[in-house]
N, C-alpha and C positions, 0 to 999 in steps of 0.2 A: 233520284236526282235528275232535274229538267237536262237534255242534252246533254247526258255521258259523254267524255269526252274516249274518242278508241282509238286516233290517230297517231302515230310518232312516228319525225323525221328530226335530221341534225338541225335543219333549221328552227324547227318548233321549240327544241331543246334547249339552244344557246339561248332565241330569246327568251324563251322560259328562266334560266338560270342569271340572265342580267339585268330585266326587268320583265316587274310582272301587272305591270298595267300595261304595256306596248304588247306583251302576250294575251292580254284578255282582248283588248282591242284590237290585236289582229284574229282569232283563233277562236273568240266565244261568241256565242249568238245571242245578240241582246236587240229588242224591238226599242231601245231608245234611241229618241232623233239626236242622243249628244256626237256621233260622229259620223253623218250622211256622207262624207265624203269616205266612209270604206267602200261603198260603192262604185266609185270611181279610182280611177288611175294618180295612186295614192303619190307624192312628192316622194323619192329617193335622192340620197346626199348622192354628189357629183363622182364621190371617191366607193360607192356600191357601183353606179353606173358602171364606172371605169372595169371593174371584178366584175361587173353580169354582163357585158359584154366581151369581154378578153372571154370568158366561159365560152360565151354563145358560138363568137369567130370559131374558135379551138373545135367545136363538136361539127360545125360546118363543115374545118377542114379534116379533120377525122374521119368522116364520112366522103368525101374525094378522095382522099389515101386510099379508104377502104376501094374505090374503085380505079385504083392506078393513077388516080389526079394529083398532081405533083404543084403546089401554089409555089411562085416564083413571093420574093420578100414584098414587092411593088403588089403584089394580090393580097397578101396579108395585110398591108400597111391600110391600103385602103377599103377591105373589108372592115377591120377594127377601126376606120375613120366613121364610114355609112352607119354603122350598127352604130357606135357612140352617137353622134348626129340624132340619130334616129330616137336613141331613147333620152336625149336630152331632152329633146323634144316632148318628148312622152311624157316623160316623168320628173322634170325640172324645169322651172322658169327663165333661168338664165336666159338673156337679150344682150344684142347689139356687141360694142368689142369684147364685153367678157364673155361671152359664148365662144368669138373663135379664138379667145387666150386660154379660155379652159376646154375647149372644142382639141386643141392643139396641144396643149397637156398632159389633156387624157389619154388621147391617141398616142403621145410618145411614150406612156408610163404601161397602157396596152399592150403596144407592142414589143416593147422588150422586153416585158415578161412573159409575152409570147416566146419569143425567140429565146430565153433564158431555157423556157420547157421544153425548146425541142434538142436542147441539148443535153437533158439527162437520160440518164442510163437506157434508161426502158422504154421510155419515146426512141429514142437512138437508135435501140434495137429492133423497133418494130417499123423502122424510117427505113434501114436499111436492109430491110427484107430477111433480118435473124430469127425474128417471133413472125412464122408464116400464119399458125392459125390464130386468129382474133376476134373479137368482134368490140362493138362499145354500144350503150346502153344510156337510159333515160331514167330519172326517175321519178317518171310518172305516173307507175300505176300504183298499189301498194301490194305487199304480202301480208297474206291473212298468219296471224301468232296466236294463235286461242283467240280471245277478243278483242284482242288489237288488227288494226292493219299497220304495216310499216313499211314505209318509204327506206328503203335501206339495199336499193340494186347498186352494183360497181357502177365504174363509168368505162370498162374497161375489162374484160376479160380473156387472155389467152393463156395456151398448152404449151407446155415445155417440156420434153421428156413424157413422163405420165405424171406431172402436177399439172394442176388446173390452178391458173394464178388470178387474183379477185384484185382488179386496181381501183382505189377511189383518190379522185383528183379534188383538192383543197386549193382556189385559188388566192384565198387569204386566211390562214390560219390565226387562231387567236393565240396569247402570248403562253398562258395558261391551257396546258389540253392534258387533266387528271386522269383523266376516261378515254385518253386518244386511242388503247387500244381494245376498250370493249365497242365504244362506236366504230370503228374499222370491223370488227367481225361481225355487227349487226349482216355483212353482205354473207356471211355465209347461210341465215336465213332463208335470204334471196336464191340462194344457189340450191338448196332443200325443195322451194318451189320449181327449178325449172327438171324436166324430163330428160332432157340430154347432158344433165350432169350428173356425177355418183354422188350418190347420199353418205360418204365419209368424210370426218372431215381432215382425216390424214392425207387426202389428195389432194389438198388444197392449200395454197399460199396465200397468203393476205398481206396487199402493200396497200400503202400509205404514202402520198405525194404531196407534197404539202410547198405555199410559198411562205418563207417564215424571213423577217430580219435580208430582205432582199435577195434572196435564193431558193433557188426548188430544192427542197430538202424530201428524202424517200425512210420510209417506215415499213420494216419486216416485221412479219410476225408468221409463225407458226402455229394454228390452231390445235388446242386441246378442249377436253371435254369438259374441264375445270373454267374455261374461259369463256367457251360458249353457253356454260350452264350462269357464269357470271352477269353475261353479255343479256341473256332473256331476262335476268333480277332488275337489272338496270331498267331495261323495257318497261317491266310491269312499275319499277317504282316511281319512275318520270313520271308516267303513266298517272298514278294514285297522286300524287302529287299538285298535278295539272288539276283534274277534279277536288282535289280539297280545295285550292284555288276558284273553282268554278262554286263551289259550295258556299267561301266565303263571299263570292260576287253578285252570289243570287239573295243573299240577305239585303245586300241595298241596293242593287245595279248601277253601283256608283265607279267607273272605274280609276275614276282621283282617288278612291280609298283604298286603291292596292299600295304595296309595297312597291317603289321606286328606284331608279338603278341607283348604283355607289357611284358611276363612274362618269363625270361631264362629258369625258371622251365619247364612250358610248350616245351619250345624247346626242352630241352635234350630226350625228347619222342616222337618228330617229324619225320618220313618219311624223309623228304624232307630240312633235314636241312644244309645237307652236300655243297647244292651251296648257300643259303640261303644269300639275305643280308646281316639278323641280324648280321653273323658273323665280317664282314664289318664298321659297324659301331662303 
């Protein structure tokens, strides 16, 4: 099979599972000119902008915490103003008054869901100096799984007592999450690669942060060896999945001939909507 695919992340996953022509077209490598514009700084809906910058701000000031830097609300406000600005710019057309009505939008819908997260539990307690050891994390490299790599690091990691707690941060969770808690222990994975943590995974706590229905909602979970053995099936069968997909793509290299999402919703936040089928139909 031309270009096995060995990657998986949450990302890769959800578009996987909602549509599978905006999967092939972000994810498969095809020499056809039908979409030169993957090369380029692809169009994002206004309302991802809004979620990948409230992310971006959050890990900024994350990393000032981490060094005693205390942002006043008037630094928040207008970090998450610049950053949104910034990747309008980048990544949407919007001009003229609808830029600064939805420029002003976005930044107010930012930032109180900024200020929403720094009011729960666990942010809370590491605000006020209760969780002393911490760190937070990126995830950008992968971990090797047999032959996968996986994108599956916390965003978030501290000690309490003698647990080691694994935090991953969801700024927009989907309504539907079947599998919320074998994707959550994907970061114990993560935690088997690093040296300065124990390879059990009785030492380990695994949370789940999530913005759901306009609230930071949090997810416990206790690792067993039943769940992480779950957690790797899921890996490999995403995984098999993706390449049958790539198997069916390479017979015509058509990507209008994938399967299409159900949901218009979904579309109106799509890249690649503009020659899209669905419209078609």
């Amino acid at each position: 099979m031309n270009n096995y695919l060995t990657h998986w992340s949450l990302t890769r996953r959800k578009v996987f599972a909602n549509c599978a022509r905006r999967f092939a077209i972000s994810y498969i490598k095809n020499n056809s000119a039908q979409f030169p514009h993957k090369r380029r700084n692809k169009w994002r809906s206004p309302w991802d902008l809004m979620i990948q910058s409230t992310r971006e701000v959050f890990f900024q000031w994350l990393s000032d915490l981490h060094k005693n830097t205390i942002w006043t609300n008037k630094t928040i406000y207008s970090n998450i103003r610049f950053k949104i600005i910034t990747n309008l710019y980048t990544f949407n057309a919007t001009k003229g008054a609808d830029f600064e009505r939805l420029r002003n939008q976005l930044t107010n819908q930012g930032y109180l869901r900024f200020k929403k997260l720094l009011r729960q539990d666990l942010i809370r307690r590491i605000i006020g100096g209760k969780i002393k050891e911490w760190s937070f994390h990126k995830r950008i490299n992968p971990v090797k799984f047999g032959h996968l790599e996986v994108y599956c690091s916390p965003d978030i990691v501290f000690k309490l007592g003698k647990k080691w707690n694994l935090v991953r941060l969801n700024f927009q969770s989907e309504r539907n999450q079947p599998y919320h808690d074998l994707e959550l222990c994907t970061m114990l994975l993560w935690s088997r690669g690093n040296q300065y943590l124990p390879n059990l995974d009785n030492k380990f706590n695994v949370f789940g942060i999530y913005y759901h229905m306009g609230k930071w909602q949090q997810k416990h979970i206790s690792p067993t060896q039943q769940l992480l053995q779950e957690t790797k099936q899921l890996l490999e069968k995403d995984v098999h999945n993706m390449n049958l997909l790539l198997s069916d793509f390479n017979l015509t290299g058509d990507y209008d001939s994938l399967p299409l999402a159900t949901s218009k919703r979904y579309c109106k936040r799509c890249p690649y909507k503009k020659k899209c089928p669905v419209n078609y139909n």
